[in-house]
C-alpha positions in Angstrom: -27.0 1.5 21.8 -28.4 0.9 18.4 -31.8 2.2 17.7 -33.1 0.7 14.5 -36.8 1.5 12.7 -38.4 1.4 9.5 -39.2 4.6 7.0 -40.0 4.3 3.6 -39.6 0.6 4.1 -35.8 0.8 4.7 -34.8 -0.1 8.1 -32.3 2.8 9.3 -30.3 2.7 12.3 -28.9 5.2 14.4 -26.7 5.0 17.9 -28.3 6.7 20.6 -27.7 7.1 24.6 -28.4 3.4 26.4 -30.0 5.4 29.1 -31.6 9.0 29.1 -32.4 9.7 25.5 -34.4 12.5 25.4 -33.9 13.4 29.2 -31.1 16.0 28.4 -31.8 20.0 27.0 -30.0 19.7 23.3 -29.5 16.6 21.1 -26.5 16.1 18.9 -26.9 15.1 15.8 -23.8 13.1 14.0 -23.8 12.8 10.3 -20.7 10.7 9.3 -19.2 11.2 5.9 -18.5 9.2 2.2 -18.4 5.7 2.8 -18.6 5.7 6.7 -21.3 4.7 9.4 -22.0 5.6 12.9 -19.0 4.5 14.1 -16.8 7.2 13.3 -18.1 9.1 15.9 -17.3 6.7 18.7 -14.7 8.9 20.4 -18.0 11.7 20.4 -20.9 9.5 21.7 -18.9 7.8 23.8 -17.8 10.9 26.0 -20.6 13.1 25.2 -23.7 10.5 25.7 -24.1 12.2 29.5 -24.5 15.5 28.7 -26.6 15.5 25.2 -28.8 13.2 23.8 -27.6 11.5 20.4 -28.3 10.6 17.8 -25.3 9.2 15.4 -27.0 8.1 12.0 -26.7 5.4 9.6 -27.5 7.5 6.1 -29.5 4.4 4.2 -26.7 2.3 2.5 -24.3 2.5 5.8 -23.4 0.9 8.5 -26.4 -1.3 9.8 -29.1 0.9 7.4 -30.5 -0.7 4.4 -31.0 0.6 0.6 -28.8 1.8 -2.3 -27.3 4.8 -0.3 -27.9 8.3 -2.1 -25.9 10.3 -4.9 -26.9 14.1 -4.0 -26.7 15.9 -0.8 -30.2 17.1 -1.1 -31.5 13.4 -1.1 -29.5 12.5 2.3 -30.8 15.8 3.2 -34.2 14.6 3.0 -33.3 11.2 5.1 -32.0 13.6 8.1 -35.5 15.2 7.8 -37.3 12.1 8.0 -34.9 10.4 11.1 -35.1 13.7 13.2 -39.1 13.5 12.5 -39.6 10.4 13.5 -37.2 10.3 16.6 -38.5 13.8 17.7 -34.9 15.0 19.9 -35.0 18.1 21.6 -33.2 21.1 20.2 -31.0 19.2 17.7 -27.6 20.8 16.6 -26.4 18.9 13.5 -22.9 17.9 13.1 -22.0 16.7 9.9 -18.6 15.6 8.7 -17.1 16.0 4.8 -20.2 14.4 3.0 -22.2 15.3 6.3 -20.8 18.6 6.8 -22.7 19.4 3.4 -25.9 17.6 4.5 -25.6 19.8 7.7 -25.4 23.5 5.4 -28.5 22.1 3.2 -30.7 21.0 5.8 -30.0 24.5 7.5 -31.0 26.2 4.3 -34.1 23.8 3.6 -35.1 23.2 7.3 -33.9 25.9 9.6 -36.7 26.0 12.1 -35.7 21.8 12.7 -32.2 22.9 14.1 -31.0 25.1 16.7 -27.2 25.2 14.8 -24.8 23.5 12.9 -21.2 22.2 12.6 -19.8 21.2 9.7 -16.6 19.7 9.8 -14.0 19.4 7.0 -16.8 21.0 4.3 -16.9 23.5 1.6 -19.5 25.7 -0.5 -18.4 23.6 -2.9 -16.5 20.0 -2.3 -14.7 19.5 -5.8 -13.4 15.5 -5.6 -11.0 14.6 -8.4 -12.4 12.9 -11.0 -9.7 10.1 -11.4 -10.0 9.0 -7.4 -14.1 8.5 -8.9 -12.9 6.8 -11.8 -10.0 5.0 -9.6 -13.3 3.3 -7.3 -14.6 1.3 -10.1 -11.6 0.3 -11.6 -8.7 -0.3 -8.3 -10.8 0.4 -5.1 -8.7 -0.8 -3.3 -5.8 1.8 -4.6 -8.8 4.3 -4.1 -9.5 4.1 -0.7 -5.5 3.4 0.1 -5.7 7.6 -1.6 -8.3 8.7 0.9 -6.8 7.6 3.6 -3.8 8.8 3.2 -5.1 12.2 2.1 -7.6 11.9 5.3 -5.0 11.9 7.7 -2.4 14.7 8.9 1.4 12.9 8.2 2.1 12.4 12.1 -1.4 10.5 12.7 -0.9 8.1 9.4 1.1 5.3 11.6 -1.6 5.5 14.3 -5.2 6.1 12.5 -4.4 4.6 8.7 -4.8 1.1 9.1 -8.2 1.6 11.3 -9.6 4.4 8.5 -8.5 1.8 5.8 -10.2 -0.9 7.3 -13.6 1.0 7.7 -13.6 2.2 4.6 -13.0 -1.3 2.7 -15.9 -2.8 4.4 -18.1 0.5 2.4 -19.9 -0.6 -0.5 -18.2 0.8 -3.3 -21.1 2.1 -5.1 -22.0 3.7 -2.1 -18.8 5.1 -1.6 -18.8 6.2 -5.6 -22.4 8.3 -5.0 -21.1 9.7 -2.0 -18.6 11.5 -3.3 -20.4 11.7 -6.6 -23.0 13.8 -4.2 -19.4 16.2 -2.9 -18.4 16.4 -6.4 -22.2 18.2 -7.6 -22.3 20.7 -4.4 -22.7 24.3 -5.2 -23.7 26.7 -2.4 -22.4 29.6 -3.5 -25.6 31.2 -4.4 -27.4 30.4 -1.1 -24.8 29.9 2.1 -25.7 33.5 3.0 -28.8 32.5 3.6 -28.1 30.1 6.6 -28.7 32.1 9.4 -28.7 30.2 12.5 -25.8 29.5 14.9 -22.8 27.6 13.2 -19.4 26.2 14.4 -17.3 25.7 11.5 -14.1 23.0 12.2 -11.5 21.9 10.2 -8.4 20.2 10.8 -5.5 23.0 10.1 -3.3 19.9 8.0 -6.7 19.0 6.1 -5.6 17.9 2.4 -9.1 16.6 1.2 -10.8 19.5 2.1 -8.4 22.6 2.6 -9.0 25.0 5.3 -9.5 27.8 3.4 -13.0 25.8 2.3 -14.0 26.6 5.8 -12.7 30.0 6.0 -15.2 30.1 3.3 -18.0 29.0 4.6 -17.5 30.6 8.1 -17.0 33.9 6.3 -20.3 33.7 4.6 -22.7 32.9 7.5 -23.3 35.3 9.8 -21.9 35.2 13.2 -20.5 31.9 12.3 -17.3 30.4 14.4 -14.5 29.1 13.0 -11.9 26.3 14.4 -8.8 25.2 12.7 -7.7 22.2 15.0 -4.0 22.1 15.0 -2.0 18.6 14.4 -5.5 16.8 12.7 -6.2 16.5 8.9 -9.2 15.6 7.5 -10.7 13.4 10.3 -10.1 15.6 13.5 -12.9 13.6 15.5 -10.7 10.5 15.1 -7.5 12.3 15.3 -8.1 15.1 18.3 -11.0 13.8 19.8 -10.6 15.6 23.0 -10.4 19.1 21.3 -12.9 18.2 18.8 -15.4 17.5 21.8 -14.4 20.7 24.1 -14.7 22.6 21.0 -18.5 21.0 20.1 -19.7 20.9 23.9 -18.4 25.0 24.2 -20.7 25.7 21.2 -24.0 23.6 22.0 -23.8 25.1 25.7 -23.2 28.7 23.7 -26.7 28.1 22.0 -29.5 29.6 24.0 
């Protein structure tokens, strides 16, 4: 269900379990990426509601949650701080996709006693965007987001997932979309990633052509201990594309975390 309250004066919401929230041992934390909402984690929540409790955000300028949205991670970073404070869920494990996946690797770094791990999905150290699909979203968004999606999706899932992704991502507000990946474009962990040092699953869809999987090789090779799964037959959105993988693979790992 939709939980929705007020910080800073912006009303954020967030989907959480309809029954039991807070009644189960670890919470899940979803972080959706540039220009999405809550919903993109429906094939997660909707399976994994009965085992964790959840909490799948609205970063402020998404979905259902008002404002301007943000246009650096460390800002959104600062919102995830502020929803997990004032929703209080037991032993949270953030999961953060693309722009989230970013968000996750900061708020390990700035907050690492609020988490008990992390799973970035489809991230980097650093998230380079191109700076003609930036300059494409003011001038054809429409042509733009036509780019992500097709980028966003391995070739075989195109004629099942584009027209959905496309259709989500229209209804973004461009500006919102433009800082979000405006915030991708600025990231630079290279000096800090080592630092992270609590338990992370890093995923990536093994036909990923927005964010390559050797950006998560990357990251998986500079954190201590850190997993690494390459989903085979998913590109950039392997929640969407391999949901049933992508939710053996994130229940495997939570239940890993003592």
């Amino acid at each position: 269900m939709i939980k929705q309250f007020k910080i800073g004066g912006r009303e954020i919401a967030c989907w959480i379990n309809p029954r039991k929230f807070g009644e189960y041992e670890k919470s899940l934390i979803f972080i959706h990426g540039s220009g999405s909402d809550h919903s993109g984690w429906v094939q997660q929540y909707s399976k994994l509601h009965k085992q964790f409790n959840i909490v799948a955000v609205d970063l402020p300028g998404h979905g259902a949650s008002s404002g301007s949205g943000e246009n650096t991670v460390e800002n959104y970073c600062l919102w995830i701080k502020k929803i997990l404070d004032n929703l209080q869920p037991k032993k949270p494990i953030l999961i953060g996709h693309s722009l989230g996946a970013a968000i996750a690797l900061r708020f390990a770094l700035d907050y690492p006693q609020d988490a008990i791990g992390i799973v970035p999905v489809g991230g980097g150290i650093k998230m380079p965007v191109n700076p003609d699909l930036l300059t494409g979203l003011k001038i054809s968004p429409a042509l733009a987001i036509e780019l992500i999606c097709k980028f966003s999706l391995a070739k075989e899932n195109r004629p099942k997932f584009f027209e959905p992704l496309k259709k989500s991502l229209s209804q973004a507000n461009i500006d919102v979309l433009h800082g979000d990946l405006s915030a991708c474009a600025k990231l630079d962990l290279s000096g800090e990633i080592n630092k992270i040092h609590i338990p992370a699953l890093v995923v990536c869809g093994a036909q990923d052509k927005m964010t390559p999987a050797d950006l998560s090789r990357q990251i998986a090779s500079a954190i201590s201990g850190a997993q690494l799964c390459l989903i085979e037959g998913a590109g950039h959105m392997p929640m969407l594309e391999k949901p049933a993988e992508f939710n053996e693979t994130i229940s495997k790992f939570a239940a890993s975390i003592i």
